[in-house]
N, C-alpha and C positions, 0 to 999 in steps of 0.2 A: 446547622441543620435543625428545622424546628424539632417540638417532639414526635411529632404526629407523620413526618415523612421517614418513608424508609425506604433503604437502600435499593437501590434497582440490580438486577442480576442482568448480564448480557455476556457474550463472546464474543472474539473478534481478534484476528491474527493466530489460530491457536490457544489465546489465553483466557483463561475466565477474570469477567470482571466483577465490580460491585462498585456503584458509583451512588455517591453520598450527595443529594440535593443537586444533583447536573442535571439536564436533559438532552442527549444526541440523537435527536432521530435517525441518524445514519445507521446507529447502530441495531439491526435487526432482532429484534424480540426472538427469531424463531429460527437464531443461528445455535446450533448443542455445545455445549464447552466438551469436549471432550476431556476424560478419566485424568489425563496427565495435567491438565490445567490446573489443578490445584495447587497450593491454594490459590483464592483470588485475591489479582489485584486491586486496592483499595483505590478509587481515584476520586477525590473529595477537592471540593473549593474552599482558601483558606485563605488569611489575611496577608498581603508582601511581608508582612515582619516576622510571618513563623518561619519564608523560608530565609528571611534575614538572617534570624536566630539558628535555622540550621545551620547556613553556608559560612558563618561568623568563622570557624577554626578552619575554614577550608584554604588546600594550598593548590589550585587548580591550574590548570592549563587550557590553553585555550585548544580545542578540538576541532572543533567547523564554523565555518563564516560561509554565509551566503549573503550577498549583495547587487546590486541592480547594476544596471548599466552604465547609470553615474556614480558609481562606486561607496550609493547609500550601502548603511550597514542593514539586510533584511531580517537577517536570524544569525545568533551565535549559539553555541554551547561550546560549554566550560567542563571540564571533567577530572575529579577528585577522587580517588581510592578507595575513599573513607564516605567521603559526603554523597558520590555519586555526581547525577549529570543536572546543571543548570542551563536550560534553554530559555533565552530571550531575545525577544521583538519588541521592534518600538510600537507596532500597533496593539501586540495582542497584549502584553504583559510578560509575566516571568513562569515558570516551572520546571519542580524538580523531581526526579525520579533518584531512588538510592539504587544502588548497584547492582541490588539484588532484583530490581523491578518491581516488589511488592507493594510498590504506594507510586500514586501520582499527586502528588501536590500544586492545585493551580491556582494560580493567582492573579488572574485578567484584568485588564486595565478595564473602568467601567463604559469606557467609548468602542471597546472591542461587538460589545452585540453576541450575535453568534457568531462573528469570524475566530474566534479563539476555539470553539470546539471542532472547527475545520483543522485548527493544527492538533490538539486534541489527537483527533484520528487519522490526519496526513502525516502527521512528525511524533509525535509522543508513544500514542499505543504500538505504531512499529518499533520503538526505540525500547517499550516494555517487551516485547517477542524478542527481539536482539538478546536482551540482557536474562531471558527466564530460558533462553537455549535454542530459540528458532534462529531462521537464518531468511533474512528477507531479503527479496528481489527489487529492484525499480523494472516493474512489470505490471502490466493489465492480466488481466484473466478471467476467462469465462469458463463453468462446467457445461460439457457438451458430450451427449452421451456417455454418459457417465466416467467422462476424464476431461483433467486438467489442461487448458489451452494457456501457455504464458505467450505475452507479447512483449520483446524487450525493443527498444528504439530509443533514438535521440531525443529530445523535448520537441514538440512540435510534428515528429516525423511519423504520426496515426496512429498509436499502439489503442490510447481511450479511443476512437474514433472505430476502430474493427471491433473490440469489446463494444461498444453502442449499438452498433449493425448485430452482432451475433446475438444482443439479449432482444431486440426488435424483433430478432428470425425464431426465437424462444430458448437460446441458451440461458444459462442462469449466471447473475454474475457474482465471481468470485473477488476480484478486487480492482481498481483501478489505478491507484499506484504503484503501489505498495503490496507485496506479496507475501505471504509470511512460508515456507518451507519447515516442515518436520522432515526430518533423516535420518529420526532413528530408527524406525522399524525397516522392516523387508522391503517395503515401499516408499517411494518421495510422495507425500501428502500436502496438497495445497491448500489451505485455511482460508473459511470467507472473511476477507477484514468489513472495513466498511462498504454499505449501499450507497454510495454516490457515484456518481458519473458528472465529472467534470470537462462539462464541453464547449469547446471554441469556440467565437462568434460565427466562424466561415462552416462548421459542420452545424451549429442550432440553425442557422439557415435553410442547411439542405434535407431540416426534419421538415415532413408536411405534420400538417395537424394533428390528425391523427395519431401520428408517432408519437409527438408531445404530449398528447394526454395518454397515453399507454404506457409514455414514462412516470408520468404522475406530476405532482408539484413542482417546482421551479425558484431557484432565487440565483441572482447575482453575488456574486464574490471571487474579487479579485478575477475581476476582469473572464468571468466564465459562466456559464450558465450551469448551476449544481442541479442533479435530479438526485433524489432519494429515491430509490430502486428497492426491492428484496433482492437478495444475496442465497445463494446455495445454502440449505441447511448444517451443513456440518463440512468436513474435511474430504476432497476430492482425488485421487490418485492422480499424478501429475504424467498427460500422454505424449504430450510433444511442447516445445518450447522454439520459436519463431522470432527470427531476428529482424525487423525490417531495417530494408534499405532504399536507396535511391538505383534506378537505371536507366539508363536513355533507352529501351526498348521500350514498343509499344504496345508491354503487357505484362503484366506482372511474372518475374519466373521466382520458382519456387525448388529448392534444391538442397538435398541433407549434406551438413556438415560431417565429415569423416578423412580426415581425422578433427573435432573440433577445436579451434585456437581457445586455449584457456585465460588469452587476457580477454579475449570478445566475452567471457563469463564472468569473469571477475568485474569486467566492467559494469554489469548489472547488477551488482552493490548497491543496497540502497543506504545502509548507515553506515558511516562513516565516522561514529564517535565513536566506537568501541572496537578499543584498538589490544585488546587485551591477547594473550598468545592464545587464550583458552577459544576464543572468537575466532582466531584468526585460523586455526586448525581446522574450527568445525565449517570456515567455509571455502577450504581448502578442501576440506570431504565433500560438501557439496557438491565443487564445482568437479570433481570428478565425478561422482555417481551423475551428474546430469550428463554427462557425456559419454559414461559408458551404460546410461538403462534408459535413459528417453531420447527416441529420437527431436535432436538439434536441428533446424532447418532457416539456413537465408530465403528470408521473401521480399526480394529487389522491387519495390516500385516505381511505375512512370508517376512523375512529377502531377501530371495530367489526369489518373486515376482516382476517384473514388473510393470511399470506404466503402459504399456496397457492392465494389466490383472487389476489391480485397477482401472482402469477408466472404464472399462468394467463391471464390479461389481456396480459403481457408475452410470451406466446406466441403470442397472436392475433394481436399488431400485428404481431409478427416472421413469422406466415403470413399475413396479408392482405397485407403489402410484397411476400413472393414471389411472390404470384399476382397 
């Protein structure tokens, strides 16, 4: 970092950052760290040999593999006691976060571009909320009147795709992956992570013009069309959480869970490196208080439906609750 640049301040998942010579436009200038976020995490670009020199005494294990369908290796992490967590890709490069979360160490390969600060805020900065005490969902989420909307789903099964439709109709959005959860106070609080919305070739189709430019700029990656969006300013009370599914009916039904099945919640785990008892408690509490203080709801989709006819639907329930 030359002498003359300094640090940038941002939030995102709950946590405060400070980022030493990066640039993520995803992340929103005008998101508030909230009180408990301190201190911040440091996330700086550094040379592969420093985290060489860290991970050298480490006696790791391997934690998660994700791989394609020809059984290429896409992403690993490695996870150490002592050293903390090493994540690597053959595209993007290497990085490491220490246990504690308070540092992100990255080391991008120089052909990554900007695809490396996509994992950045799709895989790392969750994995710093994991580790500084939150509890992240694989969830979309939008603030809408003034509470939290989560959408949990399979890959491919509409969750970004109702988030897309709901910031178009003017809710605000809170995250698209990746969700970050506070649980400690009175209230389940949802955090805006990153502004982007990563969307499909088959729904960037079905935007008119219009839309597109009201999402703002545009780029390709992996295979998706990113939009940089503004995100909710700060932390949102979380009001209901929305399972989708599939149904051979010819319209969307929508129906509260009671009693909720607690592996359908647990399934909505987004990190899977951190396997520590202290983690594994806090999202054992979690996945209780989401089933006993917000209401839980399956929304069965026809195959045949649209996401403005689902987010349409997701707007009735959210005005028949108010009235």
């Amino acid at each position: 970092m030359s002498a003359t640049a300094l640090p940038v301040r941002r939030a995102a998942f709950g946590v405060a950052l400070e980022l030493e010579g990066i640039d993520v436009p995803s992340l929103d200038a005008g998101v508030r760290a909230p009180a408990a976020a301190e201190p911040r995490t440091r996330v700086r670009r550094v040379a592969a040999r420093e985290i060489a020199a860290r991970w050298a005494d480490a006696r790791p294990e391997r934690a998660r593999e994700l791989r394609g369908r020809d059984g290429r290796l896409l992403l690993s992490v490695d996870a150490d006691p002592v050293q903390g967590y090493l994540m690597r890709t053959p595209r993007d490069g290497r990085f490491l976060v220490p246990p504690d979360g308070l540092e992100v160490l990255c080391a991008p390969l120089a052909r990554a571009a900007r695809s490396w600060t996509d994992l950045l805020v799709g895989q790392l900065l969750p994995l710093v909320a994991t580790l500084r005490g939150l509890e992240v969902l694989h969830a979309s989420a939008v603030a809408l009147d003034r509470g939290a909307l989560l959408f949990t789903a399979p890959a491919g099964a509409g969750k970004t795709s109702a988030a897309l439709r709901l910031v178009l109709e003017g809710a605000r959005l809170l995250a698209d992956d990746a969700v970050a959860i506070d649980a400690h106070g009175d209230r389940l609080l949802a955090h805006p992570g990153a502004g982007a919305l990563a969307v499909r070739r088959e729904e960037q189709r079905r935007l008119r013009r219009g839309e597109r430019a009201r999402l703002g700029g545009a780029r390709r990656s992996a295979g998706k069309t990113r939009y940089d969006v503004s995100t909710a300013g700060g932390p949102v009370p979380v009001a209901a959480m929305f399972m989708l599914g599939r149904t051979d009916s010819t319209r969307p039904i929508v129906r509260r869970l009671d009693p909720v099945d607690p592996f359908r919640l647990l399934a909505g785990t987004f990190n899977l490196s951190v396997r520590t008892p202290e983690r594994l408690r806090r999202q054992l509490d979690l996945c209780a208080r989401l089933a006993d203080e917000v209401p839980v709801l399956s929304l069965d989709v026809p195959p045949t439906v649209d996401a403005g006819t689902l987010a349409a639907c997701v707007r009735e329930w959210a005005t028949e609750r108010r009235s």
